[in-house]
C-alpha positions, 0 to 999 in steps of 0.5 A, spaced: 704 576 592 709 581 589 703 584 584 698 583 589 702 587 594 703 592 588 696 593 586 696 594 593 699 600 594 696 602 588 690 603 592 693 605 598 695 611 593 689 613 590 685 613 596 689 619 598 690 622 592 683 622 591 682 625 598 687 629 596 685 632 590 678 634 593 681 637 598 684 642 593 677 643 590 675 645 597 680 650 599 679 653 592 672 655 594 676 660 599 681 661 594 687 657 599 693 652 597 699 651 598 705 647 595 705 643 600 701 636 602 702 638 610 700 645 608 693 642 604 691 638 610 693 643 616 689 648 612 683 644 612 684 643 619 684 650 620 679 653 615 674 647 616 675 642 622 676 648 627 670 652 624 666 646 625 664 645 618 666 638 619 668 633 624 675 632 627 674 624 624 675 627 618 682 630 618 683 624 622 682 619 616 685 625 611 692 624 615 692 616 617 691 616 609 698 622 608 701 617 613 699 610 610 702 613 603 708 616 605 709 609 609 707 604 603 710 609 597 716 609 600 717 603 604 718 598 601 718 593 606 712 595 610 707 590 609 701 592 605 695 587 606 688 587 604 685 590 610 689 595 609 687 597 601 679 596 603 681 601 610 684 606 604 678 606 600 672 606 606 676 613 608 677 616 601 670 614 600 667 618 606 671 624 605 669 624 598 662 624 600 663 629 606 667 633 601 661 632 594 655 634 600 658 640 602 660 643 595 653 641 593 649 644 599 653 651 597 652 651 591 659 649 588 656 643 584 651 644 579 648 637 578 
């Protein structure tokens, strides 16, 4: 139980990481960052959610995903079960290819 609790939160981090790092490479394009998580997301929010370039559900899965690895990688004692690895990994792959659409279509990404 206690590997597959592991491997758990591994997902749980990656999947945000993920959504993270792309994130980052978007607001590059703008020639934005910050040092901070919460910086990152609420320049997303102000630069892209607000401008209507994406949906709302889009910053909302990125900060369920911040808060579910805050929770998972600093709580030991919270429960992590599957539902909530493959929840983690159904969002980041939305995100991503929200993320590789609009990059694409903007010409960011060279196929």
């Amino acid at each position: 139980m206690l590997f597959k609790e592991s491997a758990f939160r591994g997902v749980i981090n990656r999947s945000y990481y993920a959504m993270f790092y792309s994130l980052l490479a978007l607001l590059a394009t703008k020639k934005l960052g910050s040092s901070k998580h919460s910086g990152v997301i609420s320049l997303f929010d102000r630069e892209f959610i607000k401008e209507g370039i994406f949906k709302p559900d889009l910053s909302r899965s990125l900060r369920i995903a911040f808060d579910r690895r805050q929770t998972h990688d600093y709580g030991e004692m919270n429960e992590v079960t599957l539902e909530i690895a493959n929840d983690s990994i159904n969002d980041a792959e939305k995100f991503l290819k929200n993320i590789e659409e609009y990059l694409r279509m903007n010409g960011f990404i060279k196929d």
